[in-house]
SELUMLO-686319 format. One record per residue: residue number from 1; residue in one letter; x, y, z of N, C-alpha, C in turn. Coordinates in nm, 3 decimals. Example, Ala and Ser with C-alpha at 12.3 -4.5 7.8 and 13.67 -1.06 7.14 Angstrom:
! SELUMLO-686319
{pt 1 'A' {1.319 -0.569 0.780} {1.230 -0.450 0.780} {1.320 -0.330 0.780}}
{pt 2 'S' {1.285 -0.225 0.708} {1.367 -0.106 0.714} {1.290 0.003 0.787}}
This chain:
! SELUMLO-686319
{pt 1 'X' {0.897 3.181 -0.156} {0.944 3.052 -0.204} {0.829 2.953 -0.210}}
{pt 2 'X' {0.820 2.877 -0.288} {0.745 2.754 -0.278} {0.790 2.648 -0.207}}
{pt 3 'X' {0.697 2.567 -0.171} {0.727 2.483 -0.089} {0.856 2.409 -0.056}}
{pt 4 'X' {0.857 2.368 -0.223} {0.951 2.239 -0.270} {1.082 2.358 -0.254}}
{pt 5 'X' {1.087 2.461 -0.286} {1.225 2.552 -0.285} {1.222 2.602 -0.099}}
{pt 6 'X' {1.147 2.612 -0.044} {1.159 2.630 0.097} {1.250 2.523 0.162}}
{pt 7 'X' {1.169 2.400 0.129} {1.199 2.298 0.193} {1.334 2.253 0.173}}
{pt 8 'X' {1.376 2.260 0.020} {1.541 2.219 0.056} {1.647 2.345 0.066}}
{pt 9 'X' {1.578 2.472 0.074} {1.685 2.560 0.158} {1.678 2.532 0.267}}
{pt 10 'X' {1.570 2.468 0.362} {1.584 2.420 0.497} {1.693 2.267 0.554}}
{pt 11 'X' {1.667 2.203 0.458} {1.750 2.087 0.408} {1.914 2.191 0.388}}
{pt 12 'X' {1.914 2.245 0.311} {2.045 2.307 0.227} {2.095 2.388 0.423}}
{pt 13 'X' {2.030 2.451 0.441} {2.088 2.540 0.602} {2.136 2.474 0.689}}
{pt 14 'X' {2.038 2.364 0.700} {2.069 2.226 0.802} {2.187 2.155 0.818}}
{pt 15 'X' {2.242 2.120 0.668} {2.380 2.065 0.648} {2.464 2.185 0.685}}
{pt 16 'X' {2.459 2.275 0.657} {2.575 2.389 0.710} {2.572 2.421 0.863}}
{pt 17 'X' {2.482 2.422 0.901} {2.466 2.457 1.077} {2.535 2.352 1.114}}
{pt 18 'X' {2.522 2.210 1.070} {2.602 2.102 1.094} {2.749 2.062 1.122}}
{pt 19 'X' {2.775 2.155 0.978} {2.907 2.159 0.957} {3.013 2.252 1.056}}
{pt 20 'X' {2.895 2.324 1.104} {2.959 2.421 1.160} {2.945 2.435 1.319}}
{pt 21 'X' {2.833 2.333 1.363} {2.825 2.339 1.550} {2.730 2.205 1.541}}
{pt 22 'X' {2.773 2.150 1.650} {2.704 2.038 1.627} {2.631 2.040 1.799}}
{pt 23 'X' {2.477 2.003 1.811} {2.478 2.071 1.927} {2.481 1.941 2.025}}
{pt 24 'X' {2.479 1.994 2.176} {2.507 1.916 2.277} {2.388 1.743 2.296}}
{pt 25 'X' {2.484 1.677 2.353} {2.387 1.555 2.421} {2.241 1.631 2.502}}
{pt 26 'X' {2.307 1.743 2.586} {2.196 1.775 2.651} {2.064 1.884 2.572}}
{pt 27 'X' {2.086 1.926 2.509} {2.041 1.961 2.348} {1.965 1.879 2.288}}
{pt 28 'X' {1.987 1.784 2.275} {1.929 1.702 2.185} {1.815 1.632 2.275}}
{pt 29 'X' {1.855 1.567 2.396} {1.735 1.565 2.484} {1.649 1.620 2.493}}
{pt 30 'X' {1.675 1.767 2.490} {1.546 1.868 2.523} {1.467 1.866 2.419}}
{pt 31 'X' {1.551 1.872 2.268} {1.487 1.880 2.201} {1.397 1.768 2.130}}
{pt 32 'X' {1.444 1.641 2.176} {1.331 1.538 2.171} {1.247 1.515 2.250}}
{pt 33 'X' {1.220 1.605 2.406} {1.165 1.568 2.507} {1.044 1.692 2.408}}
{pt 34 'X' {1.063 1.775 2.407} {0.993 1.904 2.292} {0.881 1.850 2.207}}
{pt 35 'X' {0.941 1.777 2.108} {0.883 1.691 2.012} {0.806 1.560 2.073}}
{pt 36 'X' {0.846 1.531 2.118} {0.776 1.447 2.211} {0.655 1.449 2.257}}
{pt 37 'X' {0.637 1.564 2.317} {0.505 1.647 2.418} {0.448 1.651 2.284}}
{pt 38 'X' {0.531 1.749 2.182} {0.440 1.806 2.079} {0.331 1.707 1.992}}
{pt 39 'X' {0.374 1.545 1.989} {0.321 1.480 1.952} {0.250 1.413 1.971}}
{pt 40 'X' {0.202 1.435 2.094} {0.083 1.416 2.164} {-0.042 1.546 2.141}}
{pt 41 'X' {-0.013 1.617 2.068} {-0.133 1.759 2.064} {-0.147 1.734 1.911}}
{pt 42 'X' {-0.139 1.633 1.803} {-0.096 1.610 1.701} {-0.259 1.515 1.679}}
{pt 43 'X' {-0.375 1.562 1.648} {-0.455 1.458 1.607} {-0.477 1.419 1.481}}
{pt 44 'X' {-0.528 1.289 1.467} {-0.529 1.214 1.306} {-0.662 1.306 1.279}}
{pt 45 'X' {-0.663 1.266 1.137} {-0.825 1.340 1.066} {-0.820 1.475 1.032}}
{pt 46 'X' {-0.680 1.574 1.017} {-0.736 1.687 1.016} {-0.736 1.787 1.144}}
{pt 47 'X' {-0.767 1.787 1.249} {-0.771 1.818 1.396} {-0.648 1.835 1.438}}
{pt 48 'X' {-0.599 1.944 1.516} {-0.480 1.959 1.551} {-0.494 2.063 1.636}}
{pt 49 'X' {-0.404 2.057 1.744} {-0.402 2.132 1.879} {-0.312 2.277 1.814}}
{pt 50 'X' {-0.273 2.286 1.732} {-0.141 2.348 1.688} {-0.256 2.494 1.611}}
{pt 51 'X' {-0.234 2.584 1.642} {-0.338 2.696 1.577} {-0.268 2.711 1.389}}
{pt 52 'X' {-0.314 2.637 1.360} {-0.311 2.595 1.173} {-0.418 2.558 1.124}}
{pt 53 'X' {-0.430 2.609 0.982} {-0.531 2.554 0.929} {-0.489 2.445 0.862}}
{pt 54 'X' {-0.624 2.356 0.773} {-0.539 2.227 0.750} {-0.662 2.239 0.598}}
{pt 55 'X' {-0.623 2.187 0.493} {-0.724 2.187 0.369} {-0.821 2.047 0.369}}
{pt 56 'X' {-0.800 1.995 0.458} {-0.869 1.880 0.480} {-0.978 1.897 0.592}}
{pt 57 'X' {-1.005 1.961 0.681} {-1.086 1.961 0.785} {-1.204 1.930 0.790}}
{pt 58 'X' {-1.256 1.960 0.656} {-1.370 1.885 0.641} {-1.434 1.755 0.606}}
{pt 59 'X' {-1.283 1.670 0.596} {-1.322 1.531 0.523} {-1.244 1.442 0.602}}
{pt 60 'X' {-1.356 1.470 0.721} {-1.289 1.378 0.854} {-1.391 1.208 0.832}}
{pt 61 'X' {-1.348 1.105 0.782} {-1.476 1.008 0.796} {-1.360 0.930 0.849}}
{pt 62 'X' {-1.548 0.889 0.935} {-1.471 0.747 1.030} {-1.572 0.595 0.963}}
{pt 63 'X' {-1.437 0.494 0.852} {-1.473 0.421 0.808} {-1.510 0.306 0.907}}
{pt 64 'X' {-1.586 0.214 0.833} {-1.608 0.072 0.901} {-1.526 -0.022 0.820}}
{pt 65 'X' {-1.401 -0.064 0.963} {-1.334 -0.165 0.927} {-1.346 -0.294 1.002}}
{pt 66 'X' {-1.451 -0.300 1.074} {-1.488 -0.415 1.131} {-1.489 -0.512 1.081}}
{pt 67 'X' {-1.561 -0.541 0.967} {-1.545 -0.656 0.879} {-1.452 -0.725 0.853}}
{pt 68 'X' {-1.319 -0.602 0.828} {-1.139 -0.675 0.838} {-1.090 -0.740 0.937}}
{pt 69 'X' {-1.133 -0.693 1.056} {-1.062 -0.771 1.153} {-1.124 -0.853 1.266}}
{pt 70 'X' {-1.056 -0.886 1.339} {-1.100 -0.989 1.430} {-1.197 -0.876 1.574}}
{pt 71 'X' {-1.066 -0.779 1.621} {-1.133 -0.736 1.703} {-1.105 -0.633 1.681}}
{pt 72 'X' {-1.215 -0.498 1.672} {-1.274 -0.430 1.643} {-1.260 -0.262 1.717}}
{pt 73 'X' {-1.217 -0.328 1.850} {-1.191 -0.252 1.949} {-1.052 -0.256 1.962}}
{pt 74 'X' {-0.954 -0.300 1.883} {-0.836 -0.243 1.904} {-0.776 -0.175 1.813}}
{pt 75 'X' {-0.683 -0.075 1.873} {-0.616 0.039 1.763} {-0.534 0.046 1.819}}
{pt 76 'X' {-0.520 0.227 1.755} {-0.375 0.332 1.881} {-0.380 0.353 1.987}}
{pt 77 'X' {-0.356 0.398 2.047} {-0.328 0.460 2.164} {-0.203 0.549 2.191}}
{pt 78 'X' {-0.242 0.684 2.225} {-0.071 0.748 2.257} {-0.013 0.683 2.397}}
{pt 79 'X' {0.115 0.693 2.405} {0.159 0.636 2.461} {0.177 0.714 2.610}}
{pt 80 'X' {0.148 0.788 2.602} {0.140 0.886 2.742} {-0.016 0.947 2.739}}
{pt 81 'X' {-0.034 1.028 2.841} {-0.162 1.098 2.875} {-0.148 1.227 2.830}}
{pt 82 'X' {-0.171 1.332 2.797} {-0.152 1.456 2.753} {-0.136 1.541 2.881}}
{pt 83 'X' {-0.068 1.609 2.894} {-0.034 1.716 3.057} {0.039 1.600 3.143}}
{pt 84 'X' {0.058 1.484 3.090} {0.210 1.475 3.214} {0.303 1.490 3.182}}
{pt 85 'X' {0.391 1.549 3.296} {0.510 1.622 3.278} {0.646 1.496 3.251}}
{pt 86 'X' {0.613 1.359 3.300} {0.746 1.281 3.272} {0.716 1.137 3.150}}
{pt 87 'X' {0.719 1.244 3.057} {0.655 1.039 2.955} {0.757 0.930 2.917}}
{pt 88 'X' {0.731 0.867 2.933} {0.840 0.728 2.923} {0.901 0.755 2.755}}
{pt 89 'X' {1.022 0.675 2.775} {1.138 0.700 2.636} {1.162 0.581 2.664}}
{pt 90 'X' {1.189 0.531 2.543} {1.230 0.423 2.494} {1.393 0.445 2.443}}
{pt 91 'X' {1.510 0.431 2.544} {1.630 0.480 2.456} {1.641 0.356 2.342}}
{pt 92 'X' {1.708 0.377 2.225} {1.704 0.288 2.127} {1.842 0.258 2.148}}
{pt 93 'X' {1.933 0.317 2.166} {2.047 0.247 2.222} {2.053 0.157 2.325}}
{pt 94 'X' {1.930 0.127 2.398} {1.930 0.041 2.494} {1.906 -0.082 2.458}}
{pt 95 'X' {1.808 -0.036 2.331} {1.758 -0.204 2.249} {1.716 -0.159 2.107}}
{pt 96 'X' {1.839 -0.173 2.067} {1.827 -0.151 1.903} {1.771 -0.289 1.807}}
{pt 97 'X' {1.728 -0.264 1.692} {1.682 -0.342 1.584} {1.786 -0.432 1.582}}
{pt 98 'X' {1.926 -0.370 1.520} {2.022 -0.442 1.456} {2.109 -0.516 1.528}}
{pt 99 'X' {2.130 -0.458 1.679} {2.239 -0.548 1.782} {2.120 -0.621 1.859}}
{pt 100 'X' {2.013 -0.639 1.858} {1.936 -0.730 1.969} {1.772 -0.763 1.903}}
{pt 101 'X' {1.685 -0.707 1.833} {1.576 -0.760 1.809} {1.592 -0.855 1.687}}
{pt 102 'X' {1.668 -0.787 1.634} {1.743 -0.906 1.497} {1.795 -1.022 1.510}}
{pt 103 'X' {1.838 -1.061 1.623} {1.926 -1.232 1.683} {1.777 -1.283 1.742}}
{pt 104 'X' {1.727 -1.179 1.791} {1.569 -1.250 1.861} {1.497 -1.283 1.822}}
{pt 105 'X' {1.423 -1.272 1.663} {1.314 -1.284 1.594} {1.404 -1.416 1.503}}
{pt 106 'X' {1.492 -1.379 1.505} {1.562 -1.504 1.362} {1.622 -1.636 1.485}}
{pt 107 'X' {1.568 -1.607 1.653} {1.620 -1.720 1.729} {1.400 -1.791 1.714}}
{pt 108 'X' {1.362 -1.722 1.720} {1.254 -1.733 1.725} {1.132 -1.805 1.604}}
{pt 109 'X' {1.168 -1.728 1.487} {1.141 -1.745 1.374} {1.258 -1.798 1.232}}
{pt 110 'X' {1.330 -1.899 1.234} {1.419 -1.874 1.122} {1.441 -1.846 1.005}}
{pt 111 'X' {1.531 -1.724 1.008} {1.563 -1.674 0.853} {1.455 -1.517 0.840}}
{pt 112 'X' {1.348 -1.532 0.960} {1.232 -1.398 0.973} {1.312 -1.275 0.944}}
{pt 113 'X' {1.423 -1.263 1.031} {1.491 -1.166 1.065} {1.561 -1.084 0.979}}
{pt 114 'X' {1.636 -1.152 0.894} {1.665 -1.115 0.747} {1.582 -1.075 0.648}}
{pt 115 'X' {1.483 -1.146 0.660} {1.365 -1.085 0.575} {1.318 -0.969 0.605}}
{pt 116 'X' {1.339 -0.964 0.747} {1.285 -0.778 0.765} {1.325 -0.674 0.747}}
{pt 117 'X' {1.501 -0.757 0.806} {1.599 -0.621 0.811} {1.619 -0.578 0.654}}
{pt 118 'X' {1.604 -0.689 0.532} {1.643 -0.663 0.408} {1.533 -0.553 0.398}}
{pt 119 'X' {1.388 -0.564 0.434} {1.279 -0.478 0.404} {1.327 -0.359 0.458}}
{pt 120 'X' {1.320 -0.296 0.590} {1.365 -0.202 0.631} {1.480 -0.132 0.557}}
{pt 121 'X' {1.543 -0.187 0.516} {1.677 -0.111 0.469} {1.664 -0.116 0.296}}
{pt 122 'X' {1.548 -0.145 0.254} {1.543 -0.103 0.130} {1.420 -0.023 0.110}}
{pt 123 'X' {1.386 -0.018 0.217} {1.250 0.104 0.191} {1.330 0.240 0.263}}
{pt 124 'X' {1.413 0.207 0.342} {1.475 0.321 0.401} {1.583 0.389 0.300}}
{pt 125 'X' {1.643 0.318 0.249} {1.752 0.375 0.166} {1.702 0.400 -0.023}}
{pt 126 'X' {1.578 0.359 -0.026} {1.498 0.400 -0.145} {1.490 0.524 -0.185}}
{pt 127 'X' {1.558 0.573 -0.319} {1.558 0.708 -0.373} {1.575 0.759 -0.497}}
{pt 128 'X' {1.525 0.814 -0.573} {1.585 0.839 -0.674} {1.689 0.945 -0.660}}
{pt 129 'X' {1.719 1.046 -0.580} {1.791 1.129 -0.570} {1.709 1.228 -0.643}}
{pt 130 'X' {1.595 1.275 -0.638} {1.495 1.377 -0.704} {1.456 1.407 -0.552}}
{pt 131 'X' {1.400 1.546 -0.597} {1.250 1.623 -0.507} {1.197 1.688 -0.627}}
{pt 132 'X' {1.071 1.632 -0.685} {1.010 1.745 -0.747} {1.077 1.698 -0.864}}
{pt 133 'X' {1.126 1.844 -0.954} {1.172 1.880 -1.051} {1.315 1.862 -1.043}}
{pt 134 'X' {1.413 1.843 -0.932} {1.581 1.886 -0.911} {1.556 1.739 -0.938}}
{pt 135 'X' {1.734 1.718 -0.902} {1.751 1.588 -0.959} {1.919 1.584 -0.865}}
{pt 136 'X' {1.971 1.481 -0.841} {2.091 1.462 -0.786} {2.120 1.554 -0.611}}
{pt 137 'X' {1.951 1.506 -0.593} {1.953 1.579 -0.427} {1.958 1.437 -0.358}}
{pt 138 'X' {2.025 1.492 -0.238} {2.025 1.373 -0.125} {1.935 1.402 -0.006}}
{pt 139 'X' {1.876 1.256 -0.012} {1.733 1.305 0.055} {1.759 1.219 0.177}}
{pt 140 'X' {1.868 1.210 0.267} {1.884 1.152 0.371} {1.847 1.178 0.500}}
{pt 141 'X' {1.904 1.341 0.492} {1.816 1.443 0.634} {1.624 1.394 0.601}}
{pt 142 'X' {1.616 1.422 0.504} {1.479 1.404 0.490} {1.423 1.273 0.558}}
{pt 143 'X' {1.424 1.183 0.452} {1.400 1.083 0.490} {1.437 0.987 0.689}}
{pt 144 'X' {1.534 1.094 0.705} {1.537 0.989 0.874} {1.479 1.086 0.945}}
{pt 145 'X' {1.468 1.198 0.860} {1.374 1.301 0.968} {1.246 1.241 1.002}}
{pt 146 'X' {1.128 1.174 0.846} {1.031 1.104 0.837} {1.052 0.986 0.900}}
{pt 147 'X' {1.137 0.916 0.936} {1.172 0.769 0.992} {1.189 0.801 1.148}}
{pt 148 'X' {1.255 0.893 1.219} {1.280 0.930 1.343} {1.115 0.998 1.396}}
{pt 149 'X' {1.079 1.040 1.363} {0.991 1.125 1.402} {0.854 1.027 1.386}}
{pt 150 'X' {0.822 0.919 1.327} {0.739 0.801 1.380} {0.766 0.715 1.493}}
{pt 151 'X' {0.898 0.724 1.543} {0.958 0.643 1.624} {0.922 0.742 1.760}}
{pt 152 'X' {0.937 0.829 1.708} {0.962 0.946 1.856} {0.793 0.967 1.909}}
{pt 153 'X' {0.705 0.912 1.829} {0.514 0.884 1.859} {0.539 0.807 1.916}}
{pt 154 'X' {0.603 0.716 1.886} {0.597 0.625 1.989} {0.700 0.599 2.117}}
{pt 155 'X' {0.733 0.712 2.128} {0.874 0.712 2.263} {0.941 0.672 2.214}}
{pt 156 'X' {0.983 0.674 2.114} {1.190 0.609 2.108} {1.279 0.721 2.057}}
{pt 157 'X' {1.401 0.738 2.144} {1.448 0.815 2.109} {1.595 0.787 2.070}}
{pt 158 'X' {1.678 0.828 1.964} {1.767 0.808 1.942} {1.863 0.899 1.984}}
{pt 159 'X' {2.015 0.919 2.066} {2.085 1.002 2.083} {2.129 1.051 2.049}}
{pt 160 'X' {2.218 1.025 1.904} {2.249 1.068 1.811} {2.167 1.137 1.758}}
{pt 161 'X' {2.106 1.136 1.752} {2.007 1.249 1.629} {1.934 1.357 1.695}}
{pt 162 'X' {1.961 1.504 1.610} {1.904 1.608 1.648} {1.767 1.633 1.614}}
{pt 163 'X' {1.669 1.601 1.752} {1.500 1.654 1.692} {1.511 1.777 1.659}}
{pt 164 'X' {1.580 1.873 1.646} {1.525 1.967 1.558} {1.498 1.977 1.475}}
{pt 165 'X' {1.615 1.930 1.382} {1.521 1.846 1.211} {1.445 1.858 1.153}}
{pt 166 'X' {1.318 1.783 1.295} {1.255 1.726 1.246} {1.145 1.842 1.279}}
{pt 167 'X' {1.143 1.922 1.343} {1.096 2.070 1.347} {1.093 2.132 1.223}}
{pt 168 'X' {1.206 2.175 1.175} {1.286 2.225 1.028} {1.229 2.173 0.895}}
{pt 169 'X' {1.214 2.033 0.944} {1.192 1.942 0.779} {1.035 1.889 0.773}}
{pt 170 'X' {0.952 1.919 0.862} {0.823 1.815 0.848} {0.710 1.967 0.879}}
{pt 171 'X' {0.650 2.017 0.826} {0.550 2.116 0.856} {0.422 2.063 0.953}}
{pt 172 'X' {0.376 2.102 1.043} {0.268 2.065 1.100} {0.174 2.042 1.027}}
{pt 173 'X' {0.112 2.036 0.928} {0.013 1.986 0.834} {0.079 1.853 0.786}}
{pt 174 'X' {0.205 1.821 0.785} {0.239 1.713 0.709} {0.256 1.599 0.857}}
{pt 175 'X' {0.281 1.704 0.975} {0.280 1.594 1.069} {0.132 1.498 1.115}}
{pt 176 'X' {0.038 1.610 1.123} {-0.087 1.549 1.115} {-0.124 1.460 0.984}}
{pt 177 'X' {-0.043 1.427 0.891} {-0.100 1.381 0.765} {0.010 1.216 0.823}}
{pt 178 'X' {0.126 1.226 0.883} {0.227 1.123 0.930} {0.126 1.037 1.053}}
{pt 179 'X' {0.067 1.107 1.167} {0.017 1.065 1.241} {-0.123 0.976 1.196}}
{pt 180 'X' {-0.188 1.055 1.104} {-0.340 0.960 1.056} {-0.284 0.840 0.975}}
{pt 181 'X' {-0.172 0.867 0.882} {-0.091 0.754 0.851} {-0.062 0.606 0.887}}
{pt 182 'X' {0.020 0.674 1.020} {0.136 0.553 1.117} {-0.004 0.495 1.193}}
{pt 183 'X' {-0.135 0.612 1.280} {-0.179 0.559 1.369} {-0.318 0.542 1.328}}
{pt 184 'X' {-0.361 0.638 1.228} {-0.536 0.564 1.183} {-0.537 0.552 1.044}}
{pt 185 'X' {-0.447 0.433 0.959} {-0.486 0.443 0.899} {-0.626 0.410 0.754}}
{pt 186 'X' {-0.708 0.390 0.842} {-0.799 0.400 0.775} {-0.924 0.566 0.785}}
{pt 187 'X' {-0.885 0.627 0.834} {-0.913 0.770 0.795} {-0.859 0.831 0.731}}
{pt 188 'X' {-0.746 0.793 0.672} {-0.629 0.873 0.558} {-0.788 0.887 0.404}}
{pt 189 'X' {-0.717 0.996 0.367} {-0.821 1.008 0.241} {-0.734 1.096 0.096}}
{pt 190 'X' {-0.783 1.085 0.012} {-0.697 1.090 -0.063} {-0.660 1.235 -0.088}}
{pt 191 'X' {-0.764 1.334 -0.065} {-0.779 1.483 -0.050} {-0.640 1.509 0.075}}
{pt 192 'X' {-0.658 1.444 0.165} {-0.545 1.460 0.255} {-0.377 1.410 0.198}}
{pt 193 'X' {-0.412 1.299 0.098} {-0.257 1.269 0.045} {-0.228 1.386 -0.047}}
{pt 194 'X' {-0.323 1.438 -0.145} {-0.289 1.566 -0.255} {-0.268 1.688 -0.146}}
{pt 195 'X' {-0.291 1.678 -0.027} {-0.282 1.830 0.043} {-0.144 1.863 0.071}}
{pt 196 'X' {-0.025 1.771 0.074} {0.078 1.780 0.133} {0.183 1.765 -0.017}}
{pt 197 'X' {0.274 1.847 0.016} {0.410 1.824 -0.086} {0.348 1.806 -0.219}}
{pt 198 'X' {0.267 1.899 -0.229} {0.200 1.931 -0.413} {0.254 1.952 -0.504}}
{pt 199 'X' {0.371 1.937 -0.547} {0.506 1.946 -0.606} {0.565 1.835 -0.661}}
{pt 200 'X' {0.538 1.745 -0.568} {0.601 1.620 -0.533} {0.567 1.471 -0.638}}
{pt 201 'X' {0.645 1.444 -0.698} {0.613 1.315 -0.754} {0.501 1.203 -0.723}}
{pt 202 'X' {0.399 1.136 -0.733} {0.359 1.017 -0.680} {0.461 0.982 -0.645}}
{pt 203 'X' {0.569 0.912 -0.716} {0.646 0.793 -0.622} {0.671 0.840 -0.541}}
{pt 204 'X' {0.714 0.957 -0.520} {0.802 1.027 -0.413} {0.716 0.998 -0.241}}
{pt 205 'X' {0.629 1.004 -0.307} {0.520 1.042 -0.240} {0.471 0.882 -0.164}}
{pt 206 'X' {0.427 0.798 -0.241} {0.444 0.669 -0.169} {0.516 0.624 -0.129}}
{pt 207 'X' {0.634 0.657 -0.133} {0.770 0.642 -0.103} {0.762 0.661 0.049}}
{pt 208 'X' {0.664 0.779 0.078} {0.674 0.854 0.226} {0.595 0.783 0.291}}
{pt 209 'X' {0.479 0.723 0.231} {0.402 0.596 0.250} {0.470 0.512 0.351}}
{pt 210 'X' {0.486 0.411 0.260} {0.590 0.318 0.271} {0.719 0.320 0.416}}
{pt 211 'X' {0.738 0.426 0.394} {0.878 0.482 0.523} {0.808 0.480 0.661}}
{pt 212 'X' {0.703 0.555 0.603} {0.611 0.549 0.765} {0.545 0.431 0.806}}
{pt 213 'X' {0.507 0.338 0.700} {0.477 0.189 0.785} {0.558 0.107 0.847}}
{pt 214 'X' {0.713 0.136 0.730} {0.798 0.035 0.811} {0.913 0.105 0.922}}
{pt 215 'X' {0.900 0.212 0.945} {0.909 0.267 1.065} {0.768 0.213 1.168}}
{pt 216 'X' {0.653 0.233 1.184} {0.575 0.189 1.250} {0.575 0.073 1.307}}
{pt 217 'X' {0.617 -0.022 1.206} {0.655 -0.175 1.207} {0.762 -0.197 1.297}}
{pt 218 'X' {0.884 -0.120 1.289} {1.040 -0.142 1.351} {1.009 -0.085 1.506}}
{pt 219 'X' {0.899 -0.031 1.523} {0.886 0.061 1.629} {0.758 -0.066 1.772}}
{pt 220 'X' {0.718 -0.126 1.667} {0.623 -0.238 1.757} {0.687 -0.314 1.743}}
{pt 221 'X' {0.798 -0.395 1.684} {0.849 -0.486 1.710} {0.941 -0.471 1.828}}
{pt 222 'X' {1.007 -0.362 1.779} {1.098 -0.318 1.967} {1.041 -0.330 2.076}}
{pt 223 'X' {0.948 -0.249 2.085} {0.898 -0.308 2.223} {0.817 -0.423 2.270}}
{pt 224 'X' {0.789 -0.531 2.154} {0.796 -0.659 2.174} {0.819 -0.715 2.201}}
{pt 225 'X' {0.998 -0.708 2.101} {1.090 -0.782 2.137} {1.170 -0.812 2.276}}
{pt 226 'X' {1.167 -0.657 2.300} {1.205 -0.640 2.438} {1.095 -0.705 2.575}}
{pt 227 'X' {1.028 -0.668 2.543} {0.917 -0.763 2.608} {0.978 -0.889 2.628}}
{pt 228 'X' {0.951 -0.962 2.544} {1.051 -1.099 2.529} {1.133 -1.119 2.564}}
{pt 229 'X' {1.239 -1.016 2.513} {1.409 -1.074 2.614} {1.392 -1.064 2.734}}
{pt 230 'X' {1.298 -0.967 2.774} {1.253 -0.952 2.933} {1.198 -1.076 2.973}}
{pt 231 'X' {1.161 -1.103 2.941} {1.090 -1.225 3.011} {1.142 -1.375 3.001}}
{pt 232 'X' {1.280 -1.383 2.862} {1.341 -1.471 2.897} {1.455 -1.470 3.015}}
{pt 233 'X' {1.500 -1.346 3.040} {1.584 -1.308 3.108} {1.554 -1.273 3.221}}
């Protein structure tokens, strides 16, 4: 199979396993505690702990963006150490976007809040209903697979949702291409954007862009925000 036909029989299996067992709370833990670890062995540039090859390996550059910013010395950071066994989670049911960082930013900023949530939810629900060449596919597993699985870099985990998914739907070459993305992106190169989903439309394709910043975005504002209510409270 080719990619684009792999990928939505994996999509196409997914909805039926669904339909047919839906797996446990304690299931779903494991399997985000899984993904979790795994995304910490996940380096930007090409580099990856994962025994894969990658078509990019050789076009690792580290640009100068000093000039852009103020300070120079700040970036990513993973959010845990690699080899510890207990890394902090962020439950998102504990402090969601829509029931609590959303009253906070628009108590804070007025009218901010709306402006974001409208952003978020139109880059999230953005589609033509294409992959490729098909046409009248629903690209929803997809897409929150790509939206969950930036969130989960950064410890948040949602209960509802099965990380396996995101196992199923994102290939380790495309995760390393998500990570240089969300967390460096100024090493992204364009050899690395043609390496992934070669099938795939441009738009489609910035589309995936796009999903992963404002996931990135929804993901630092949470623990901001929370920051904040913490400290008013």
């Amino acid at each position: 199979l080719s990619e684009l036909e792999a990928l939505m029989e994996r999509m196409k299996r997914l909805q039926e396993d669904k339909e047919d067992e839906e797996a446990s709370q304690e299931e779903m833990a494991t399997r985000f505690e899984k993904e979790k670890k795994e995304s910490l062995l996940v380096i930007s540039g090409g580099i990856c702990a994962f025994p894969v090859q990658f078509p990019f390996d050789d076009e690792i550059v580290s640009t100068d963006v000093s000039r852009y910013i103020e300070d120079p010395g700040f970036g990513y950071k993973d959010f845990a150490r690699r080899g510890e066994d207990h890394l902090p989670t962020f439950r998102a049911q504990d402090y969601t976007w829509e029931n609590h960082g959303f009253s906070l930013v628009n108590r804070l900023y007025s009218d901010i809040g709306h402006l974001l949530d409208e952003k978020f939810r139109m880059v999230y629900n953005l589609t033509y209903n294409t992959m490729a060449t098909h046409e009248d596919v629903d690209t929803t597993t997809l897409r929150r697979a790509l939206f969950n699985y930036v969130h989960c870099m950064y410890g948040i985990r949602y209960d509802d949702y099965d990380y396996g998914e995101v196992n199923q739907l994102l290939e380790r070459s495309l995760k390393v291409y998500i990570k240089t993305v969300t967390c460096y992106p100024e090493r992204t190169t364009k050899r690395m954007y043609d390496s992934y989903w070669r099938q795939f439309k441009h738009s489609e394709k910035v589309h995936v862009n796009l999903l992963l910043m404002e996931a990135r975005m929804q993901a630092e504002l949470l623990y901001a925000l929370r920051a904040i209510t913490r400290h008013l409270t």
